[in-house]
N, C-alpha and C positions, 0 to 999 in steps of 0.2 A: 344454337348448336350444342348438343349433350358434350361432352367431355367423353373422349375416347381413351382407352390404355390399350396398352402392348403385350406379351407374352412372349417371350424364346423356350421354343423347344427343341432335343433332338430329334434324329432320325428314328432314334431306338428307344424313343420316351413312351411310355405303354399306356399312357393318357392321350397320346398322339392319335390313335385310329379313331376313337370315339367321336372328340372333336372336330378330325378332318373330316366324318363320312358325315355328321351333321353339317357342315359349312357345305361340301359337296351336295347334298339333296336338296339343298333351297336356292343354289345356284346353277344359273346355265353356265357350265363351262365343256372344254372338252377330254377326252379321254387319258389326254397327256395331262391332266392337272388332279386324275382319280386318284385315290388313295391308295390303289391294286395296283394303278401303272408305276407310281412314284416306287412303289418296295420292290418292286422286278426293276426297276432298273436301279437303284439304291444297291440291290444286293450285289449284282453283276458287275457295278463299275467299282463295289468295295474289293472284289475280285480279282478286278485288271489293277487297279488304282493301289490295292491295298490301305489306304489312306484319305477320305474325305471330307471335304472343312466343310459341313453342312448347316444349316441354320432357316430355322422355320419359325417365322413370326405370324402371331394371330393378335387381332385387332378385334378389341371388345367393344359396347358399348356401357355395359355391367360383367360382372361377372360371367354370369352365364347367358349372355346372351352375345355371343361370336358372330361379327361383321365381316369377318375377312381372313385371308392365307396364302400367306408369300412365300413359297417352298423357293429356297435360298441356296447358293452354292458359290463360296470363292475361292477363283481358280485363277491360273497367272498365263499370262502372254505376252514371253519375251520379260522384260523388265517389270512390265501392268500386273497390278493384282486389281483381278477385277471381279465381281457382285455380279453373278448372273443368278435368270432362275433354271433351275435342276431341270437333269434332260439332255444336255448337249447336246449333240446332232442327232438323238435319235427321239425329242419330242418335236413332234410338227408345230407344233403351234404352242408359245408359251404366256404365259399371263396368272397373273394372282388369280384366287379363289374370291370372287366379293358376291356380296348377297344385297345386287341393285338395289331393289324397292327398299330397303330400309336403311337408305344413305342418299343423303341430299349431296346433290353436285359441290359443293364444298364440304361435306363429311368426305368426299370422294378423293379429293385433290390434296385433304388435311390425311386420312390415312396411309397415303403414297408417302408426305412426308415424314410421318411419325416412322414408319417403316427405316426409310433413309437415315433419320435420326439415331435410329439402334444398333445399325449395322457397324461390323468391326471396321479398323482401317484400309482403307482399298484406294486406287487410282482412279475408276471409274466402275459407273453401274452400269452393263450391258443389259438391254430386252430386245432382245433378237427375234425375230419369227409374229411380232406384236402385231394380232389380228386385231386390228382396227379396223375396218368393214368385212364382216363374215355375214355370208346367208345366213347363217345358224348361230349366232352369237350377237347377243345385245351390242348394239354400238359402244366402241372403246373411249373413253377417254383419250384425247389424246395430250404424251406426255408432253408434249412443250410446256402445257400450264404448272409442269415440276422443274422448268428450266430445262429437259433434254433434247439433245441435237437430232436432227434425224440424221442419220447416216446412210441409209439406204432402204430399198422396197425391195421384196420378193412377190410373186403370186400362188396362188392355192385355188384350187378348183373345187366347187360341190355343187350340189344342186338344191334347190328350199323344197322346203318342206312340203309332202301332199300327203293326206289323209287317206291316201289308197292305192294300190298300184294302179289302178286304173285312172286315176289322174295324172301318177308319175308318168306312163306312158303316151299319155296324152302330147307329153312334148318330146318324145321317139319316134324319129323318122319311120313309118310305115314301109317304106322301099328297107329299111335294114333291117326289122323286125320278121319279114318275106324273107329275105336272101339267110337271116339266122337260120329259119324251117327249112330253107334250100340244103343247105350246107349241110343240115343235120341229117336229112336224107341220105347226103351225097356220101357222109363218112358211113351211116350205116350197112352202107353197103358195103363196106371192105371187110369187116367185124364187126364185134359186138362195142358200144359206144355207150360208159356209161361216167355220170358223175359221183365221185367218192372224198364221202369227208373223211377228215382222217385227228386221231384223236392222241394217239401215243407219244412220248418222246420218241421212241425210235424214228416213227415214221415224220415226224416234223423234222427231224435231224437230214431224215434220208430227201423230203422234198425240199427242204430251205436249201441244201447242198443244187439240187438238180435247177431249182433259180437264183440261184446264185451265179450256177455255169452258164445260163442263159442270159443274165444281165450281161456275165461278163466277155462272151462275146460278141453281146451289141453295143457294150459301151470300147472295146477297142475295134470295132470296124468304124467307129464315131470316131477314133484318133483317142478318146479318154481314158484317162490310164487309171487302172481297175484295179484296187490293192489287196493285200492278205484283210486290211483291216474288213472287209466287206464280209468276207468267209469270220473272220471273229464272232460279228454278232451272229453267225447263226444263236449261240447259246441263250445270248437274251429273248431272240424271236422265240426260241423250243419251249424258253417257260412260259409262254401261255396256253401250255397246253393243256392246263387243267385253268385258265382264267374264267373266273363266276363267282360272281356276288349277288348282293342282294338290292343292288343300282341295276337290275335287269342286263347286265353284261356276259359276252359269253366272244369265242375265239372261236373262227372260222379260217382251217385251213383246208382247202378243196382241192381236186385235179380230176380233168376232161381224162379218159383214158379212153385207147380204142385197142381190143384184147391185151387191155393191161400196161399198156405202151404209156406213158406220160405224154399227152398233147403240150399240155397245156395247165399250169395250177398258179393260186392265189392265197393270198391272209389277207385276211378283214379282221378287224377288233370291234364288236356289234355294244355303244356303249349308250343307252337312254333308249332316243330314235333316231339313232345315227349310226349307220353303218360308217367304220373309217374304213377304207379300200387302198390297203398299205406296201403289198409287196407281190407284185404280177409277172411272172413269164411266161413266154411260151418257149418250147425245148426244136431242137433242129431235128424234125423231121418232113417227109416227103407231103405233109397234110397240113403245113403252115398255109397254104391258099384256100383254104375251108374255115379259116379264120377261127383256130379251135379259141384263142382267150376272150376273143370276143363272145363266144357260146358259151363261156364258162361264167363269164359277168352275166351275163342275162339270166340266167340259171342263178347267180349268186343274189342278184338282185331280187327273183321273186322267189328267194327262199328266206330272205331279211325280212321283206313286207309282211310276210305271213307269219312274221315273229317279230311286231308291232315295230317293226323301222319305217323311219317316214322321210329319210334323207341318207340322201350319197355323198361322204366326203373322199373324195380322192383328193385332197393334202399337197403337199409342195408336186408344182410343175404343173405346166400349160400342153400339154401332150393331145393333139388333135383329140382324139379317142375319147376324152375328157367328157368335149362338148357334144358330142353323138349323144352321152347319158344325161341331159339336163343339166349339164354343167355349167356352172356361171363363177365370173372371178369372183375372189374374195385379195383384199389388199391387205399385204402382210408389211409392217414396218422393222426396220430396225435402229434401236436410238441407244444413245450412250450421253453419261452423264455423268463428263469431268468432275473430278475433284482435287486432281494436283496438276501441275505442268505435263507430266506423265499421261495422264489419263487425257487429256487435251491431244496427244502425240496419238493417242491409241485412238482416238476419236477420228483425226485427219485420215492415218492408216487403215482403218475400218472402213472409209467412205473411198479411198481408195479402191479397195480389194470388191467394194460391190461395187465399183463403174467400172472394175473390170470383168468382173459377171454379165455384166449387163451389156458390156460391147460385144459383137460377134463378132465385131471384124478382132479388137486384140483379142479376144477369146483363143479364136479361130488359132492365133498367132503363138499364143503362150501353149497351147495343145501341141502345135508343131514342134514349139522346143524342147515341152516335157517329152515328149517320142523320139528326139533326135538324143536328148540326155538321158535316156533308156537305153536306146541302142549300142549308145559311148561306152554307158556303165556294164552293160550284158558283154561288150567287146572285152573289156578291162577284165571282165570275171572269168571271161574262158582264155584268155592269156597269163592269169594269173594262174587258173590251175596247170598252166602246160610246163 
């Protein structure tokens, strides 16, 4: 086995993009690990954050020849300082940058540790969202062989890959592909029924606002309690509104209108041959039974294909709808990787909090008291002004 070395860089190091967008073109990863995604949300959470301990290690084999890149972030919880990788709840899926075929399954396991070896003092290392079986993503190593615990699983939905729409649709119910041209009939009859990409900041602002209100009245008739912070990231979704590089990537945000009326709109982030299918609502009006978002994926679908996409990720959650598009699971891990008593604490706690996810029935339970501890506190607020 060659002798590997290490490298630290910043965020803001201008030797950085060069690097990163060669590690990025010889590896399969996905959209949340590009060197476009990482500085849009880099900029936005320097922003909120003002302040971020960031830290990016690249793994050589010589000089110029770059194996690997661990875009790095530590951040505390509760008493833990803990080593994640960058992204926080708003990458889907996280994992190093490595460049397989040229790393033997022990080059593989040695630069995870070298990694570890460099990093500052922390309680534990969190990989959260760690797609270890993806349709579209080389099989992961998995970390136990670095000594880390699993702590929990999440799921993610896409569909593998087909070299044509006409293959993709091949595993499309024909009965829903019928009732799509029904439907579209059916609104056309009331007006005019068209689909409009939209490109500006303004108008990103104006549609991420209008699904946003639309989540957030499905997610409280769900009993879930739906925050400001949701309405915040509008700002980081609107800057991709000029997203385009030279990784064939490009930002699709869409809406179904029927004279002008918003049915129904979506964001996609179009990055290799993978559409990612990130943020979907449909709006409260009288023509939700004609199933506008559903007509707007279809339409969104073969307007990808014919702009060399060969796969659908729809990303966290198992949501029926999913597997109508050739959806199939992919297993997302999450592991953590004590280092003091602290991080041990933060480990048990973490494994905690996802078999609380995971149960419906406490689920169900902790929903009902966050809605009764809403209502206490909305009481308290309008007796406090009186």
């Amino acid at each position: 086995m060659k002798l590997l070395s290490i490298k630290s860089f910043s965020a803001t190091d201008p030797r950085l993009e060069f690097v990163w967008k060669r590690i990025e073109s010889e590896c399969e990863c996905t959209v949340f690990q590009s060197y476009e995604w990482f500085q849009r949300w880099y900029k936005f959470e320097l922003k909120r954050q003002k302040k971020l301990k960031i830290f990016i290690y690249i793994v050589y084999r010589k000089q110029d020849d770059p194996l690997a890149l661990f875009p790095l972030e530590l951040t505390s919880h509760g008493p833990a300082n803990l080593m994640r990788f960058a992204g926080r709840d708003l990458a889907e899926y996280k994992l190093p940058l490595i460049i397989e075929n040229k790393l033997t399954s022990e080059e593989k396991v040695n630069l995870w540790k070298i990694v570890i070896s460099e990093m500052p003092p922390h309680d534990a290392f969190l990989i959260e969202r760690y797609p270890l079986k993806h349709q579209n993503i080389p099989k992961q190593m998995s970390l136990e062989k670095i000594n880390a615990l699993k702590a929990g699983e999440v799921e993610s939905v896409s569909s593998c890959k087909h070299e044509n729409i006409d293959l993709f649709f091949n595993n499309i119910s024909k009965r829903m592909v019928k009732d799509n041209k029904r439907y579209t009939r059916r609104l056309k009859e009331y007006g005019k029924l068209e689909y409009k990409f939209l490109y500006t900041e303004e108008e990103y602002t104006e549609i991420f606002t209008k699904i946003s209100n639309s989540l957030e009245r499905k997610a409280r008739s769900l009993g879930i309690s739906f925050t400001e912070k949701i309405y915040s990231l509008i700002n980081f979704y609107t800057s991709f509104n000029d997203y385009s590089d030279a990784s064939n990537s490009s930002s699709y945000l869409i809406a179904i209108t029927l004279d002008k009326q918003v049915l129904a709109a979506c964001w996609a982030l179009k990055y290799k041959e993978v559409l990612y299918y990130l943020y979907p609502g449909y709006m409260d009006t009288p023509y939700i039974k004609y199933s506008p978002g559903r007509l707007l994926l279809e339409h969104l679908i073969n307007i990808a294909f014919e702009n060399d996409v060969k796969a659908i990720d729809f990303t966290l959650g198992k949501e029926p709808y999913k597997y109508n598009w050739a959806g199939k699971d992919n297993l997302l891990v999450d592991y953590v990787k004590p280092t003091t008593f602290i991080g041990l604490i933060y480990y048990f706690y973490r494994r905690l909090v996802n078999s609380i996810k995971t149960n419906l029935y406490i689920l169900t339970i902790a929903r009902f008291a966050i809605r009764r501890l809403e209502s206490v506190l909305n009481l308290f607020k309008t007796i406090s002004k009186k």
